[in-house]
N, C-alpha and C positions, 0 to 999 in steps of 0.2 A: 068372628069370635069376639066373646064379649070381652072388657077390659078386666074384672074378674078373673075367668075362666083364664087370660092370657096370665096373671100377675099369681095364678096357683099353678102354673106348669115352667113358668121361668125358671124357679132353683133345681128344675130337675131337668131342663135342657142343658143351666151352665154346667150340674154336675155331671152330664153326659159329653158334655163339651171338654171337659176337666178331665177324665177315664178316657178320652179319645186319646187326648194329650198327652199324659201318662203314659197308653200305651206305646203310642208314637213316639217319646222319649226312651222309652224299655228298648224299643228295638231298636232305634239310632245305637243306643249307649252297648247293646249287644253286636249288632253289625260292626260298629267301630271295634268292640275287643277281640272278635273274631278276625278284624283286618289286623289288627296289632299281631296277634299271637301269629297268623300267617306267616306274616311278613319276618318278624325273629325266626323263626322256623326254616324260611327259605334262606335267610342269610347265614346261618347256621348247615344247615347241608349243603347249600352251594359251597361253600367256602370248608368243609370237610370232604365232599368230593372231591376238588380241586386239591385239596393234598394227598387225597389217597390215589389219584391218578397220579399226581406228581413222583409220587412213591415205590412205582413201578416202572418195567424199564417197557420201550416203547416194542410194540410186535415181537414179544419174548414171552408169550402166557404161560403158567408154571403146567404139569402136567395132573392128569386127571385124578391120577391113585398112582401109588409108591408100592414097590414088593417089599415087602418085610421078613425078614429073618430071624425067627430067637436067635439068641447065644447068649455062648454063657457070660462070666466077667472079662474074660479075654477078649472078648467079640469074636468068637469063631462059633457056625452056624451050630448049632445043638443038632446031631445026627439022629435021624428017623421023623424029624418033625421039620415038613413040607412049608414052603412059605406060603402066605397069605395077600392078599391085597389089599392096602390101606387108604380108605377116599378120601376125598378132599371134604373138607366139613366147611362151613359158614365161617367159624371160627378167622383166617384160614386158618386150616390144619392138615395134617394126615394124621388120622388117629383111629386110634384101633386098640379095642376095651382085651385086656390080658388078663383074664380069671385065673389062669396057672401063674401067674408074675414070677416070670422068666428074668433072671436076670440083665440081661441087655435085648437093646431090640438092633437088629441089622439093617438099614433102609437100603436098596440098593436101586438107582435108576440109570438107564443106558441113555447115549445122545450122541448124535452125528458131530464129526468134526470134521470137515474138509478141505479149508484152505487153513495153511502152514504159518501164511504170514497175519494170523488174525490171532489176536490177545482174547482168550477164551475165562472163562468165570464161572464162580456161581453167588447167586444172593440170598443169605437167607434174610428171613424175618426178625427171628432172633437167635441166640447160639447159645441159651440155657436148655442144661443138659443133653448139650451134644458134646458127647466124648471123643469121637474121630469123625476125622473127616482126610478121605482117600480116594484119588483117581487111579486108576488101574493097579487100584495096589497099592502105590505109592500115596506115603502118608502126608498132609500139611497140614495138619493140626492135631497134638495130640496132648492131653491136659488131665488131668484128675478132676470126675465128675464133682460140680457146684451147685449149692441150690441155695443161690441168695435172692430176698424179693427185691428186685431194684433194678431198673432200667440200666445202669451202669453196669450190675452184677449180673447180667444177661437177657435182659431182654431189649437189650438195642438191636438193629440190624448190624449183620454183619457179610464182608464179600471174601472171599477167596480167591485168587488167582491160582489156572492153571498153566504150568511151566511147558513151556511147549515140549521140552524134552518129553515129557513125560504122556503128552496124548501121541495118539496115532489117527490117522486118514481113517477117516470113515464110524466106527459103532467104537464108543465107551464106552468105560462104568465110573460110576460115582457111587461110594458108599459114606454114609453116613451113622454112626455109631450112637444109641440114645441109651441113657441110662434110667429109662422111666420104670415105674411097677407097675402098680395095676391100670395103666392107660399109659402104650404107648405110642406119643406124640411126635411127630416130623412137623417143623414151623413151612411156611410156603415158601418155597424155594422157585431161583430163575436160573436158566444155566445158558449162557449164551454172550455175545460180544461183550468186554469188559468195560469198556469205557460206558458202554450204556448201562451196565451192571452197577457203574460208581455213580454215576447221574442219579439215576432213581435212590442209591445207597446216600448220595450229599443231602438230596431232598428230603430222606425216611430219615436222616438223624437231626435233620433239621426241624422237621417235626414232634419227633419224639423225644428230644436231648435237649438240643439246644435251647428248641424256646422255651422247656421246661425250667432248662439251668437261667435262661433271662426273667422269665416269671419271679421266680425265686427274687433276683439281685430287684429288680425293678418293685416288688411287691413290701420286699424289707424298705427301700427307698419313701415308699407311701406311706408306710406303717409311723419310718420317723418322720416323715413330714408334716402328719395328722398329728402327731405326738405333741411337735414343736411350736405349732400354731394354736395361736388362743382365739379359739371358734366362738360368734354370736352364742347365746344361748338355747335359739333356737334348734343350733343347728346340731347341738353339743351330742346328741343320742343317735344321731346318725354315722356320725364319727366314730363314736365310739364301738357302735356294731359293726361298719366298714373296720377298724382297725381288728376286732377279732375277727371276721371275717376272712381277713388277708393275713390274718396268722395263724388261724387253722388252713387255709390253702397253700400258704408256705411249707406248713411241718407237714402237709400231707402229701406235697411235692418231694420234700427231701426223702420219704418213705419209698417213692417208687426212683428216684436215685439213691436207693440202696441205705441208707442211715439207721437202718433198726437191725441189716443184716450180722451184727456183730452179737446181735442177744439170740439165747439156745434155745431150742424150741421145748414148750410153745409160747414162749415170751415172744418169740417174734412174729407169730400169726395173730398173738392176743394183742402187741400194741399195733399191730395191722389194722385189726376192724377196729381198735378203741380209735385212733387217730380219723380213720373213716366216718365212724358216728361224731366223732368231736367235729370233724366239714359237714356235715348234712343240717346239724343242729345249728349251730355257727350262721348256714346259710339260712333258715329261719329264723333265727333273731337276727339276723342283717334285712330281712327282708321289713320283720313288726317293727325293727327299727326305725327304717327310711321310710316304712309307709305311716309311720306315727299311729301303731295299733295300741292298746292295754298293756302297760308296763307289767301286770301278772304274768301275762302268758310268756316274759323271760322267765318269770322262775319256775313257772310248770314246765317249757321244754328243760330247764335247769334239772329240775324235779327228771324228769322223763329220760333222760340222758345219764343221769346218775342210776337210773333203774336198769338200763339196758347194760349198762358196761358189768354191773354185777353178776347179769344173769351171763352177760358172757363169760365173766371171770369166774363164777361157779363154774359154767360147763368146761371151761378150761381144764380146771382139776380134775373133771371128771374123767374127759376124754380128749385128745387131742384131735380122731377125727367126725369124733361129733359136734366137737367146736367148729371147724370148719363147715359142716353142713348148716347148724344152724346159725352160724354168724355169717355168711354168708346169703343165705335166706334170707335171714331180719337186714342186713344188709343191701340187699334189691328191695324189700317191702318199704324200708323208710327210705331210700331213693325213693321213689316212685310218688309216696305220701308226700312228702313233702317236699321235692321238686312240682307236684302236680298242686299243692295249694301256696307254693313262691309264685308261679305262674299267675296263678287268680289274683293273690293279694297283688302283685307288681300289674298286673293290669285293671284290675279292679280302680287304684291308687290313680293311675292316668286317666280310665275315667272320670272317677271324683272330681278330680285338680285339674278340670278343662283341656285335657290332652295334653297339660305342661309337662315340662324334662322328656321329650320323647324319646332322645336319644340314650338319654340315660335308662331308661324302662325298656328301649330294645335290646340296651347291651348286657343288662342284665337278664334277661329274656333268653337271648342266646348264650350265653353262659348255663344259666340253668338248663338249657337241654342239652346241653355240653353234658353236662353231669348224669342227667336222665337217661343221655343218648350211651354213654359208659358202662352203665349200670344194667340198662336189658341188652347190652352187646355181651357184655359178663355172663349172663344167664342164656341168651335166646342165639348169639352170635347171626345179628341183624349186616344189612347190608345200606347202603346209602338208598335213597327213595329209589324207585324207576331207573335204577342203574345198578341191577343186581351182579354184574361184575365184577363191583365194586363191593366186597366184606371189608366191614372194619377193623384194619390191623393195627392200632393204634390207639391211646388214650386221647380225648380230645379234651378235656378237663382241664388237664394240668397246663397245657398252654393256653388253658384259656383265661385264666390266672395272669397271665399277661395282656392280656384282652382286657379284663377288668382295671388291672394295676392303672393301663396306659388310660384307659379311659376317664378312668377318676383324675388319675391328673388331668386330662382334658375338662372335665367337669367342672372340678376345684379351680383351674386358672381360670376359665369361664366365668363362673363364679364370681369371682377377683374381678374380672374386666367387667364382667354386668355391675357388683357394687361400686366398680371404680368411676364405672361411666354414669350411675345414679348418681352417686356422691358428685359429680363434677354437673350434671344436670341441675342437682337439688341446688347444689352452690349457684349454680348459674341462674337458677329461677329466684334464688334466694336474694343475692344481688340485685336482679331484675326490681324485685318485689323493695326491696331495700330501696335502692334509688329512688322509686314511682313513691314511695313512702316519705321520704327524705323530700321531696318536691313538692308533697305536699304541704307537710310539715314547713318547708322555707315559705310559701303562698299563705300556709296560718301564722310563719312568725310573723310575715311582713306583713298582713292585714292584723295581727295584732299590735305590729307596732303603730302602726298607720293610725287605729282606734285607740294607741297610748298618744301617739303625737296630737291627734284631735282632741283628748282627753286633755290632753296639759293645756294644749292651745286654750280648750276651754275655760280650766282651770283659770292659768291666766288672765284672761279677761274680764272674770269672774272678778277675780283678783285685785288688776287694775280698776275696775268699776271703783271697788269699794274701798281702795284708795285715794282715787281721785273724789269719791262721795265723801269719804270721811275728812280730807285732806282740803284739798282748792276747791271739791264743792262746797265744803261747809265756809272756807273763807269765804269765797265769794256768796253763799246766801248770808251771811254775818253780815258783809256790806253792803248790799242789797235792803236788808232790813234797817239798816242805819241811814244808809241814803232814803229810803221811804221816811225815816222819822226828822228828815236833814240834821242827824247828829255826826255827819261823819266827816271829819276836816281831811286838812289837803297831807298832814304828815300821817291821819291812819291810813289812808288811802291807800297811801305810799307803802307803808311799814306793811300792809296784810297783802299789798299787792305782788311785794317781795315776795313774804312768804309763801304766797300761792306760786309762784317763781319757781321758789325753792321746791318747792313738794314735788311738782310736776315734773323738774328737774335730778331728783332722787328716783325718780319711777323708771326716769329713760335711763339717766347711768346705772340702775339697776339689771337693766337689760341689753343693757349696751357691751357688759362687761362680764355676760354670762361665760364660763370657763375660764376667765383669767383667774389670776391666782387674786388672794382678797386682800394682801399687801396694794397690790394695785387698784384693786376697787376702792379702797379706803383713801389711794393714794387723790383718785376722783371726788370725794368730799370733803376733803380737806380744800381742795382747788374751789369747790363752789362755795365753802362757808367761809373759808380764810377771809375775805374780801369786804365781806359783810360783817365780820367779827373786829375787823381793824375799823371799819368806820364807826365803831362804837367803842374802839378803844381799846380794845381787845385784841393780847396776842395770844395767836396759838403757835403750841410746840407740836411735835409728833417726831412719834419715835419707833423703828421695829428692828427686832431681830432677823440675822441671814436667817433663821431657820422660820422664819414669820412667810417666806413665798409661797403658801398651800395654795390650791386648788379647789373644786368639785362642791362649790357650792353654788347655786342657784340662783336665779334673779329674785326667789321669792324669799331666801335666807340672808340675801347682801340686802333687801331693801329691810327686812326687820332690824340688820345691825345699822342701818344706816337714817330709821329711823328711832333706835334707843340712840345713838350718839347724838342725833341732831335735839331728840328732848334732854338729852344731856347739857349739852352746850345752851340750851333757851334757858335754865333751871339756872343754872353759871351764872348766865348773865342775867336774867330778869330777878331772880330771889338772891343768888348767893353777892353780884355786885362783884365778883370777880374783873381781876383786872387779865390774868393770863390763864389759860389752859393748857393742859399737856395729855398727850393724847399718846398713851404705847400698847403697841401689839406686841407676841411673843407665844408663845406654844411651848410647853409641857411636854419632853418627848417620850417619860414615865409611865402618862396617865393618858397622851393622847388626847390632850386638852389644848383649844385655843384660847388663850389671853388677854383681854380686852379693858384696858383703863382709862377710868374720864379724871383727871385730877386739875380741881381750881384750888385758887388762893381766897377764895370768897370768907363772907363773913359763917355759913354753914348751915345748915338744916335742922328744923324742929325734928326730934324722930316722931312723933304724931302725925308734921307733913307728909314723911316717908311712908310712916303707916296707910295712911288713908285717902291721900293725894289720888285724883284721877290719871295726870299724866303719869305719873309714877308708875298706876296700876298698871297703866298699858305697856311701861316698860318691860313688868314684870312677865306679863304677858304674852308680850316678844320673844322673852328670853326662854321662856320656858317651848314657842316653837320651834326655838332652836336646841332644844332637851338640853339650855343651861340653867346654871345659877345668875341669878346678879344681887349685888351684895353693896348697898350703901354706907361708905364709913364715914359719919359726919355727927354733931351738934352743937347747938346754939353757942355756947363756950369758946368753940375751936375755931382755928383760925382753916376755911376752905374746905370742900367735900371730894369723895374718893366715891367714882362710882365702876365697881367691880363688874362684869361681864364675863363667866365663863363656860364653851360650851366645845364637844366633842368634834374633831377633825371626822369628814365625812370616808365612808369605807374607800373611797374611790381613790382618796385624798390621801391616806395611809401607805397603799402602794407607791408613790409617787415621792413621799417623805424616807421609807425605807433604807437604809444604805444600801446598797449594794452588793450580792453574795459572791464574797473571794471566788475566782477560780480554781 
């Protein structure tokens, strides 16, 4: 194959390569949601069988079909009209459609009784709209028919005890007294050892009561704890749809423990399904919530929600039992709809986000067909998968509300531990990073010091050069050239040899004395000039103030004061003829100034010399690297010269001057 021919079919192998991949991705990302959805689904019926077994008593199966009896309101059979047979439905039930709507229906079933010393029973299902309940006749419970919706107000389980007085050896009867109309219903009943009767009775309220009433308490518990806490911003729209969420599953809770029972009908069928449709929608914007879909489609279901309760509360007015039928209907329709795309969206979502929150996307998973699984039990009266012995007697929803509640707190504190343990990582890496930062930074201070210390060193010497060039080299080529011209006697020799002496001498006590304070460096030139000032006749004085011991000046700032003093003192004595000098230091504690005075008794200075004098200039020179003034008070007239020097205490110097801050 030519190179050509290969470089025009490449983009259409990689895009072939690309559509494989693709597809190969489609179907991972489908096999995985198909294992997700499985898997909520089995944990979801297993864990629903297990309490509907739990819920029954053990080898006591209820019987097939119940005889039934009209009567009238007294419960006495209606004569000429023959009983019927009532079967067992899916529901469970016994029911049996009554087109004449008779008023009471008679249930009546017979049952062996044979040993004396056995605690005999029976279990129903639930004990709405049973009026009597009687063993051979003999009544144990007798009540005025009720018909409240609410698990409290009869649709809990309930057991019966029979008094032994009252059975005999061998064949019973059990009747049962229902106050239904046009459908009359017998709940599934057990009739057999009592203790086993209250076992599956502890379990069936446990199921359908208790964890309802713990839902409730645990769910209010979440609602404030979401409330209380000031969430990321992130997080802030999932909160927010979990806390309605869990307060329409509250108030739809309190519904089926009886809470609406007190309004007349049909206010209390209409806040039935409104309360209904407020959970279904509640649990689609919990779902766009957590899965961060389009902030609209709240307000369209908002929208959609508000259209349904209307239409239900028009047909209200219209009819009481055609509100039932169709709100009921639309009732299982939008179960179905919108449990069946929570599903998608919550798996959908764990795809997207690399299988993250599993746990959280299964518990919500099974919660949702909690709801699903209610809703075509309502309609179809389904059984648990491949365990059709098993009908569903029971809501599974409402406790599953506590399923959720517990789990969110699980999630939420999770949550908390996972930022807790980031936070303590990040600190930790941050530290980490801090230090290795910090190590470096001390390797750059001390190699920049290191290139400060060789910099001064340099400096220095620089320095020194051109001291010692400007200073005892120039004397010494001064005599050097005089001795070449042999004009040089044995007293200059002497006198420049001093002074080269001296110079080299201010160089080293300049540096000899770096960090003492400059009262004492000065205290150093007085010691080397005094000596030489006396063998010419010349006294000096010197004077300083306590507050004159600073500090933090430099070998390169004591030798410029040390050479304006010492051209001070030659000026004294070579022009002014001075017989004494007086020399005082002192500081300014104001202005933060040091003080520095050359005062002779000489005969005084031209101001012309001052003007334009070379040594002079250099004084000036001096003083100004030391950012002062220096100020000559003198003339020809007057009797001696004032030579002023003043210049600012170094920052270092100031600390050290400072009094002291009271404690």
């Amino acid at each position: 194959m030519s190179s050509r021919v290969f470089a025009e079919r490449l983009p259409g192998q990689q895009r072939e390569r690309g559509l494989h991949y693709d597809r190969a991705q489609a179907t991972q990302v489908l096999i995985g949601t198909l294992i997700l959805l499985l898997v909520s689904q089995a944990i979801f019926w297993i864990g629903l069988g297990f309490a509907e077994s739990m819920a029954r008593p053990d080898a006591l199966p209820g019987p097939a079909s119940v005889t039934m009896y009209p009567a009238d309101k007294n419960g006495q059979p209606l004569a000429g009209i023959g009983p019927v047979e009532a079967p067992l439905v899916p529901e469970p039930a016994y029911v049996l459609d009554d087109p004449e709507r008779y008023p009471r229906a008679l249930f009546v079933e017979e049952f062996e009784y044979a040993d004396v010393e056995q605690d005999f029973g029976v279990l129903l299902g639930w004990s709405r709209r049973i009026v009597d309940v009687r063993v051979n006749g003999v009544p144990l419970k007798t009540e005025s028919p009720t018909d409240i919706w609410g698990i409290l107000g009869g649709f809990d389980p309930v057991v019966y005890s029979f008094p032994n007085e009252y059975l005999r050896v061998g064949t019973n009867t059990l009747e049962l007294l229902n106050s239904g109309r046009s459908k009359k219903i017998l709940p599934y009943f057990f009739i057999g050892d009592l203790s086993a009767l209250y076992i599956a009775h502890t379990w069936s309220r446990v199921f359908s009561v208790d964890l309802v009433l713990a839902s409730i308490g645990v769910m209010l518990f979440v609602i404030l704890l979401c409330m209380l806490i000031d969430w990321p911003q992130q997080d802030r729209l999932r909160v927010r749809t979990l806390i309605l969420l869990l307060s329409a599953w509250t108030l739809r809770n309190l519904t089926f423990l009886g809470i609406d029972g007190g309004l007349p009908d049909p206010f209390r069928l209409l806040s039935h399904f409104v309360i209904t449709y407020l959970f279904l929608f509640s649990l689609l914007i919990f779902a766009l919530g957590w899965t961060r879909r389009a902030r609209w489609t709240f307000k369209s279901s908002a929208i959609l929600l508000a259209t349904v309760c209307v239409v239900v509360g028009i047909t209200a007015a219209i009819s009481e039992a055609l509100l039932f039928r169709l709100a009921f209907t639309l009732e299982t329709l939008l179960t179905v709809v919108i449990s069946g795309l929570v599903l998608v969206l919550f798996a959908d979502h764990w795809v997207k986000n690399d299988r993250k929150e599993t746990v959280e996307i299964l518990l919500f998973l099974v919660c949702t067909a909690a709801v699903l699984a209610d809703s075509i039990d309502d309609q179809f009266q389904i059984a648990v998968p491949f365990v059709p012995e098993l009908p569903l007697t029971f809501y599974a929803a409402p406790m599953c509300g506590l399923l959720l509640a517990l789990g969110m707190v699980a999630s939420l504190a999770a949550q908390s531990t996972r930022a807790r343990i980031a936070t303590e990582n990040a600190n930790e890496l941050l530290t980490t990073k801090l230090k290795q930062q910090e190590d470096r930074l001390l390797v750059s201070y001390q190699r920049e010091k290191e290139l400060e210390k060789q910099q001064v060193l340099d400096d220095e010497r620089q320095r020194i050069t051109r001291d010692m060039h400007d200073g005892v080299g120039g004397s010494l080529m001064s005599l050097l050239l005089q001795a070449k011209r042999n004009d040089l006697s044995s007293e200059t020799l002497v006198r420049s040899l001093g002074s080269s002496m001296n110079d080299l001498r201010l160089i080293i006590d300049s540096f000899d004395h770096v960090g003492d304070n400059l009262e004492y460096a000065l205290s150093m030139f007085r010691q080397r000039f005094e000596p030489e000032l006396e063998r010419q006749g010349v006294t000096l004085h010197y004077r300083t103030s306590a507050a004159a011991a600073i500090g933090g000046f430099g070998p390169e700032s004591v030798l410029q004061i040390y050479r304006i003093l010492q051209e001070s003192c030659n000026n004294a004595v070579n022009h002014g003829k001075a017989r004494n000098i007086d020399i005082e230091l002192s500081t300014n504690e104001d202005d933060r100034t040091v003080r520095l005075s050359v005062t002779d008794d000489g005969i005084g200075m031209d101001t012309s010399i001052v003007s334009g004098g070379r040594g002079l200039h250099n004084m000036r020179h001096r003083a100004n690297a030391l950012a002062g003034d220096l100020t000559f008070i003198s003339d020809s007239q007057a009797s001696g010269t004032v030579v002023l020097l003043e210049f600012p205490m170094r920052e270092d110097a100031l600390a050290a001057t400072d009094p002291p801050t009271p404690n």
